[in-house]
N, C-alpha and C positions, 0 to 999 in steps of 0.2 A: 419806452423812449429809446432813440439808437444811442450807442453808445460812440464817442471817436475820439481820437486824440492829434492833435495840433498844439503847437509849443506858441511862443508870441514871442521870440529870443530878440534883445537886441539887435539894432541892425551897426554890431563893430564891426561887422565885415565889408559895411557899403562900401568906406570910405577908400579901404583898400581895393576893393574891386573899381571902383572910380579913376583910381588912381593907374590903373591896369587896364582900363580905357581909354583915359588920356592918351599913354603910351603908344596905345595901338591904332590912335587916329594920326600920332608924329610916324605912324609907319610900322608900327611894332606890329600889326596884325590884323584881322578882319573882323575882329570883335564889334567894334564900333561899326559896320557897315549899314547906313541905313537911319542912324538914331540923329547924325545933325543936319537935320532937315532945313529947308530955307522957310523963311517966312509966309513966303504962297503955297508951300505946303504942308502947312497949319489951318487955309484957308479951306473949311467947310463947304461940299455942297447939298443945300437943304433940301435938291429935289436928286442925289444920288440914287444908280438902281442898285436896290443892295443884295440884289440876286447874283450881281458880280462881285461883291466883295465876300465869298466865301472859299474856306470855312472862316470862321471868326475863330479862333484858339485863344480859351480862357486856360488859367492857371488856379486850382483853388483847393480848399481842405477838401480831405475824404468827407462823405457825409455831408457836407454842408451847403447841397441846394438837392433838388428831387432828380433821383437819378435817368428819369426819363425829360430832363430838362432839353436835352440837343432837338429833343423830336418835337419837341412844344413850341421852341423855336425857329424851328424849321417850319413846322405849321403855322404862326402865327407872324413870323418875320420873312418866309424866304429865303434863308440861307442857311448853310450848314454849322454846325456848334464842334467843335472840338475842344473835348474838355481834359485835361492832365493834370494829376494831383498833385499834391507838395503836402508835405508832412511838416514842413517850418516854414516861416519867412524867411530863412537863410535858403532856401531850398528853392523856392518861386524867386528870392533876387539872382538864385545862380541859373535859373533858365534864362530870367530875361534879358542878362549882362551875358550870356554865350559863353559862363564859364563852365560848361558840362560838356561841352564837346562836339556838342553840332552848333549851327547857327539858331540863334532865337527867332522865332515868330509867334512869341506872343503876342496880341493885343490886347488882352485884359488882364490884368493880374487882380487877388482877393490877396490882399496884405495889411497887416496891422498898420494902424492910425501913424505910429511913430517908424514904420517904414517908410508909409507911404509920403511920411515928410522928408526922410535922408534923401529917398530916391531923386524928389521933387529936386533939393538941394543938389543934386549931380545933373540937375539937366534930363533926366529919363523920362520923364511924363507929359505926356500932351495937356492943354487947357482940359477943363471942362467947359462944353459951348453948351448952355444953360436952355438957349433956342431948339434944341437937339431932345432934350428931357423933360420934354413938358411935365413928365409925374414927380418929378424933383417938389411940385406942389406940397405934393402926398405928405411930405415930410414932417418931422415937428420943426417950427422955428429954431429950436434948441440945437439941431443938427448941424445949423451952420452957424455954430458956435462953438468948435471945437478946436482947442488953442493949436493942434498941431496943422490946422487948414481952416481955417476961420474966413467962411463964404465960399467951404465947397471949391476952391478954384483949381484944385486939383485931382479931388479924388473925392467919392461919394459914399457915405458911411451903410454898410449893410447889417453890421450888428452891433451893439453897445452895451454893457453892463457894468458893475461893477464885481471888488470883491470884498470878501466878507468871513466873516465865523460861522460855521453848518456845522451843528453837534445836536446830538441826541439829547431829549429833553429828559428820556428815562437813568440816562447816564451822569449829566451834569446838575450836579445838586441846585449849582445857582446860575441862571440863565448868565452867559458871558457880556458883555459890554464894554471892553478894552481888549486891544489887540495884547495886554499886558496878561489876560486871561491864558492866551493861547503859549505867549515867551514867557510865563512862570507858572504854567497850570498847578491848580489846588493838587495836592497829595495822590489824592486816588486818580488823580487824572494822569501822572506822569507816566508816560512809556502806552497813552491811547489818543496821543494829538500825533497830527500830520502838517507839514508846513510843504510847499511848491519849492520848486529847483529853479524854474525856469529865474533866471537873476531879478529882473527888476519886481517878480513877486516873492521872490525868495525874502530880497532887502527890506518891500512893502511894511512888513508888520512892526519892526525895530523902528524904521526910520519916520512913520507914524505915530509910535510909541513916545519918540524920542522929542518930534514936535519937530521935526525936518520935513522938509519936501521930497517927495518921491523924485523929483528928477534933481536932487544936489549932486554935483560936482565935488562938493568939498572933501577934501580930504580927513578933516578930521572928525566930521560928523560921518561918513562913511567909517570911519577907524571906532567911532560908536557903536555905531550898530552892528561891524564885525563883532563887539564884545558881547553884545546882546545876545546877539544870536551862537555864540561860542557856549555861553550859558545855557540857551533855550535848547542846543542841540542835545547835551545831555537827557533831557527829559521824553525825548520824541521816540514817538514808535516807528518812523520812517517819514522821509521824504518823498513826497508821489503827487506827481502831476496828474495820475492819469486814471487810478484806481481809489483815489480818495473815498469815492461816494460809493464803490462796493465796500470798503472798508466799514463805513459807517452805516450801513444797511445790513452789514453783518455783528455788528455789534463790536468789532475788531477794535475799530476804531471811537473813540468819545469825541471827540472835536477835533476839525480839521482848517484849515485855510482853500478856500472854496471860492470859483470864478461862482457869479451868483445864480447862474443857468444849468452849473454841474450840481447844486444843492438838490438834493431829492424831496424838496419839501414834499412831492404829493405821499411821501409817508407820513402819517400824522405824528411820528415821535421825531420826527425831524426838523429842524427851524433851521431859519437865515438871518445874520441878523449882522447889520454896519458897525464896526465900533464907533463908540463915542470920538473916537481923535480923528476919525474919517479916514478916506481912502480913494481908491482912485476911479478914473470913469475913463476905460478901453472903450476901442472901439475899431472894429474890421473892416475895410473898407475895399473899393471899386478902385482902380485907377488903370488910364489908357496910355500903353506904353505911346512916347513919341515918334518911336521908330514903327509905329505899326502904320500900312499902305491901308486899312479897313476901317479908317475911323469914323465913319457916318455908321457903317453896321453898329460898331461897339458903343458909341451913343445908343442907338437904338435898342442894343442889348441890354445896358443900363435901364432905358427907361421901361423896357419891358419887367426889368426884376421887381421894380419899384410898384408896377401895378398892385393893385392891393391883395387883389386873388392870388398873386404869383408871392409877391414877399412875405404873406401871414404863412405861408408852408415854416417860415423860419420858427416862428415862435410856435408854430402848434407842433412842433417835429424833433428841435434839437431843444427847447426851453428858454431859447433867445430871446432878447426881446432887440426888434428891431428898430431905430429911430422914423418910421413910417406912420404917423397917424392913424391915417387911414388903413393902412392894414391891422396893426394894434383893435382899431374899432372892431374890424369884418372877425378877428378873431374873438373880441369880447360879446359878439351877438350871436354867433355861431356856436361857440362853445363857451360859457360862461364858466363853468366848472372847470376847465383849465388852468382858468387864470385864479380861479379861488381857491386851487389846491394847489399853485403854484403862487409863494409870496413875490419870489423875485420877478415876476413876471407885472406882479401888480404896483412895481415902481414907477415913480413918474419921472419923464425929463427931469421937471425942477430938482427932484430930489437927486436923479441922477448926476445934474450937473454942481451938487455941492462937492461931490469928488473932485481929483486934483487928475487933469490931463495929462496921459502918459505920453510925453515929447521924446524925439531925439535928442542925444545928450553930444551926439558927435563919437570924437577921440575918449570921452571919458567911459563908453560903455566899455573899454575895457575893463575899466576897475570896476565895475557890477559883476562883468564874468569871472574875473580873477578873486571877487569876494564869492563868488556861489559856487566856485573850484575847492577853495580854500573850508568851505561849508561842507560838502559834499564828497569832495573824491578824499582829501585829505582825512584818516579817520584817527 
């Protein structure tokens, strides 16, 4: 399976680059050129030739759709794909806000769930015209149910998961079942667990633990779970976003904090498994920038991803599992063995959606990154 790395980081940078927008539509600069559009040009045409609106420029992770996708598109849509990568969502909001140095022309961006809400919240995003995506069908109900866009109306979800505990069955005497397993592992286990950097999974397991919400604001239940995990750090073999699962394929590692598509279950000494206190339900997503001139194409790019042949590449490729039904099925006929030696694949919506939706928190993601600073850099 390919290997890649993409971060999900807060989005505390929206607000300030929002705000360095503003500025540059009072005159401050050409940032803004283009994104506040009038109302008739939001208006849709359903019979557009979208032979002229090319290329279409997505923005998206390494690895994360088939790398002959532009020519698929091109053959099966008519226009051209330009694809450019981003390695964080800090990284896709800084193209498509023109804070990198040329002028943005995105029109698709692939950004986390609680991006693609700040964004929303600044004004950057076009509707979703639902008339546009007939395959929006395809989906599960569940999908448009997701608190940080609930009915879709701005952005279209492309992968979904949760995360969890992935440890070695030959390592760990007593299978895990509390995120309290991983913040005060048994004896022989301390100095062979792993816990995530990126902030609001770094916070996940403590404030879990603790019987908080993943998106609290509070201060003093935040000032919990710094102590928690002050504790829990002593006991860790490292922090790693990225090499967890060779970790634990090499025996390096005994149990780790794992997005549930990075678990390598198809090793049989390998498992995945929710804690009992529960945890959250991510998710990546679709969204069209407002300021993009192509937006009948970038509808129609969507709806083409969503086709079932096109969106099971996800789940049979990276271990994702994507909120499309019907691709989910085309995967489960196709290759049954997949999905059986892959548990986290054989999660369902409902189960998926007893997680806790990772929202925008605003102004407070700074204290998520100034608590995973204070984890991390501070030793």
């Amino acid at each position: 399976m390919p290997r890649f790395r993409y971060t999900r980081r807060l989005p505390a940078a929206v607000a300030a680059i929002g705000s360095t927008l503003a500025l540059a539509a009072c005159g401050g600069g050409p940032a803004t050129e283009g994104v506040a559009l009038s109302a008739a040009a939001n208006q849709l045409d359903l019979n557009a030739d979208l032979s002229k609106q090319t290329p279409l420029n997505i923005t998206i992770w390494e690895n994360y759709s088939p790398k002959d996708l532009p020519q698929r598109v091109k053959d099966r849509l008519g226009f051209d794909v330009k694809i450019v990568l981003h390695d964080t969502n800090e990284m896709a909001v800084a193209r498509v806000t023109n804070t990198i140095g040329t002028p943005s022309d995105v029109d698709v961006a692939f950004v986390s769930g609680q991006y693609a809400q700040a964004m929303n919240d600044q004004g950057w995003l076009a509707p979703i015209h639902p008339e546009l995506i007939p395959n929006l069908a395809n989906l599960y109900p569940e999908a448009s149910q997701l608190s940080f866009d609930k009915g879709n109306k701005f952005s279209v979800p492309y992968t979904w998961g949760t995360t969890g505990l992935c440890y070695r069955t030959d390592m760990v005497k007593t299978p895990p079942t509390s995120w309290n397993d991983l913040l005060n592992p048994a004896p022989e286990l301390r100095g062979k667990v792993t816990m995530m950097t990126t902030e609001r999974w770094l916070a996940l397991p403590a404030l879990k633990a603790l019987g908080y919400s993943i998106n609290t604001t509070d201060d003093k239940q935040l000032a919990q779970a710094k102590d928690v995990l002050l504790r829990t750090k002593k006991s860790l073999l490292a922090y790693d976003d990225t090499t967890f699962a060779e970790r634990l394929e090499k025996g390096e590692a005994a149990m780790v904090e794992s997005f549930d598509g990075r678990c390598p279950t198809q090793n049989p000494k390998i498992k995945f498994v929710v804690p009992k206190e529960g945890s959250d339900l991510w998710a990546n997503t679709m969204v069209i920038m407002k300021s993009s001139k192509k937006k009948e194409a970038a509808h129609a790019f969507i709806n083409y991803i969503l086709d079932p042949a096109v969106h099971s590449w996800v789940a049979e490729n990276i271990l994702s599992k994507v909120p499309n039904k019907a691709a989910m099925d085309l995967v489960a006929r196709n290759d049954p063995d997949l999905i059986d030696k892959n548990l986290p694949l054989q999660m369902t919506p409902a189960e998926l959606l007893q997680g806790e939706t990772i929202n925008d928190v605003g102004d407070a993601a700074s204290k998520y990154s100034r608590l995973a600073t204070e984890m991390t850099v501070h030793q």
